[in-house]
C-alpha positions in Angstrom: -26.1 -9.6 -10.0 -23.8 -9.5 -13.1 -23.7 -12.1 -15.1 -20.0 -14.6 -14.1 -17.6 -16.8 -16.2 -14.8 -18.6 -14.6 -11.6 -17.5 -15.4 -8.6 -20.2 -14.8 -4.9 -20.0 -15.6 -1.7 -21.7 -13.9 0.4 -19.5 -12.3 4.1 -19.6 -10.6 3.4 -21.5 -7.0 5.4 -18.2 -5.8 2.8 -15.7 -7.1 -0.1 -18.4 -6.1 1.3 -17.7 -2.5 1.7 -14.1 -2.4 -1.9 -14.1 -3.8 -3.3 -16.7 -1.3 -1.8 -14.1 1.5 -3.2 -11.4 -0.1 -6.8 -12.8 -0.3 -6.7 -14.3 2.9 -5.7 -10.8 4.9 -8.4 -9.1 2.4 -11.1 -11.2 4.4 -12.5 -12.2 0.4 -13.5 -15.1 -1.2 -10.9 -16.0 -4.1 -13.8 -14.5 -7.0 -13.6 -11.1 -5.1 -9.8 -10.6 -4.6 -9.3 -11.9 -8.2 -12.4 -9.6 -9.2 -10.9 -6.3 -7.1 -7.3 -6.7 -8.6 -8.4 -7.3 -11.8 -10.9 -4.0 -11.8 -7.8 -2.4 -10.1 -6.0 -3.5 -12.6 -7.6 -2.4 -15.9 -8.9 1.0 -13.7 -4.9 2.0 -13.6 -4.4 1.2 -17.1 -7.2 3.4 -18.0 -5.4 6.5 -15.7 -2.1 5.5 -18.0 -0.7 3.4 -14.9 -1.1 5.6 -12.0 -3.3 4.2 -8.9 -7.1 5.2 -9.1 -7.2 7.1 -5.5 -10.4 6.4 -3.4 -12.7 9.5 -4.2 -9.8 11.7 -5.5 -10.0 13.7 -2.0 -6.1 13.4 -2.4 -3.4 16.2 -2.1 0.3 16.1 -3.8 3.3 16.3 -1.3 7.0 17.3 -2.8 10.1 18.3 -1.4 14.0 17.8 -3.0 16.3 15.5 -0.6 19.7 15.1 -0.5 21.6 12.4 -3.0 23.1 10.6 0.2 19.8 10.2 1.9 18.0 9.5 -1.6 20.5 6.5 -1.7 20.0 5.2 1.7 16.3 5.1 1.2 16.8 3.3 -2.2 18.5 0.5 -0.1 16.4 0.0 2.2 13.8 0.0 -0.2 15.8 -3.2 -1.7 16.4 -4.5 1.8 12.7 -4.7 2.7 11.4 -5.7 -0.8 14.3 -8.8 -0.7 13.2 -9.5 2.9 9.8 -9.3 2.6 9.6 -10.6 -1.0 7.2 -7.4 -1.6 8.1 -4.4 -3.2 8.1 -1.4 -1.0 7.4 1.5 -2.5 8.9 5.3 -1.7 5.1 6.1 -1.5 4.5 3.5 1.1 7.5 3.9 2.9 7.1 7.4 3.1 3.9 7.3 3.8 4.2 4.8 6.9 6.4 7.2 8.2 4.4 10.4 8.3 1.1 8.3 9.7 3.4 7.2 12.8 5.2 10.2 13.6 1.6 11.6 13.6 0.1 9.0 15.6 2.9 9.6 17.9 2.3 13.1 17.6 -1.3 13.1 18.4 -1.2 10.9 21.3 1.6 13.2 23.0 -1.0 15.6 22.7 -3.8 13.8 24.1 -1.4 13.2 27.0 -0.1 16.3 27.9 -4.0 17.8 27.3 -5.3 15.0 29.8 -2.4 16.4 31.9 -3.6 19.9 31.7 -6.9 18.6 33.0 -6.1 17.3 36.1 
């Protein structure tokens, strides 16, 4: 096992929240959420502030969209981020998106192949 020091620091009772969240949905004692972000942390600064992906088994996606649906995505990017109080990326956003529609996708074909087999 590495070798620990404690690390202490007050914090806005806003971010302590959002961080007790965070941890607590993580399933991780406070020392390993701090540890992870931190290691997250540093690992993106190292990559000149792009996210570390798992592996690198990744693949780029790109397409142009229209300015009037650019727009309406940029608001409700704000809406959710002021609702929530998290910021919602376009990557996540996006990305929610095409795992439902293929969730969706998938399980009508399930269906209408369990159909088949009857």
């Amino acid at each position: 096992m590495a070798a620990t020091k404690n690390l202490c620091a007050q914090i806005p009772t806003d971010l302590h929240q959002r961080v007790c969240e965070a941890k607590e949905q993580s399933g991780l004692t406070t020392a390993q959420y701090i540890t992870n972000l931190l290691t997250e942390y540093f690992k993106m600064k190292e990559n000149g502030g792009n996210e570390i992906m798992p592996n690198n088994n990744t693949r780029t996606m790109a397409f142009q969209i229209d300015e009037t649906l650019f727009q309406r995505i940029k608001a409700h990017l704000e809406r959710e981020t002021a609702r929530t109080g998290r910021k919602l990326t376009q990557r996540e956003f996006v990305l929610g998106l095409i795992e439902t529609a293929l969730e969706e996708a998938e399980r009508e074909a399930q269906d209408a192949e369990a159909a088949e087999n009857k």
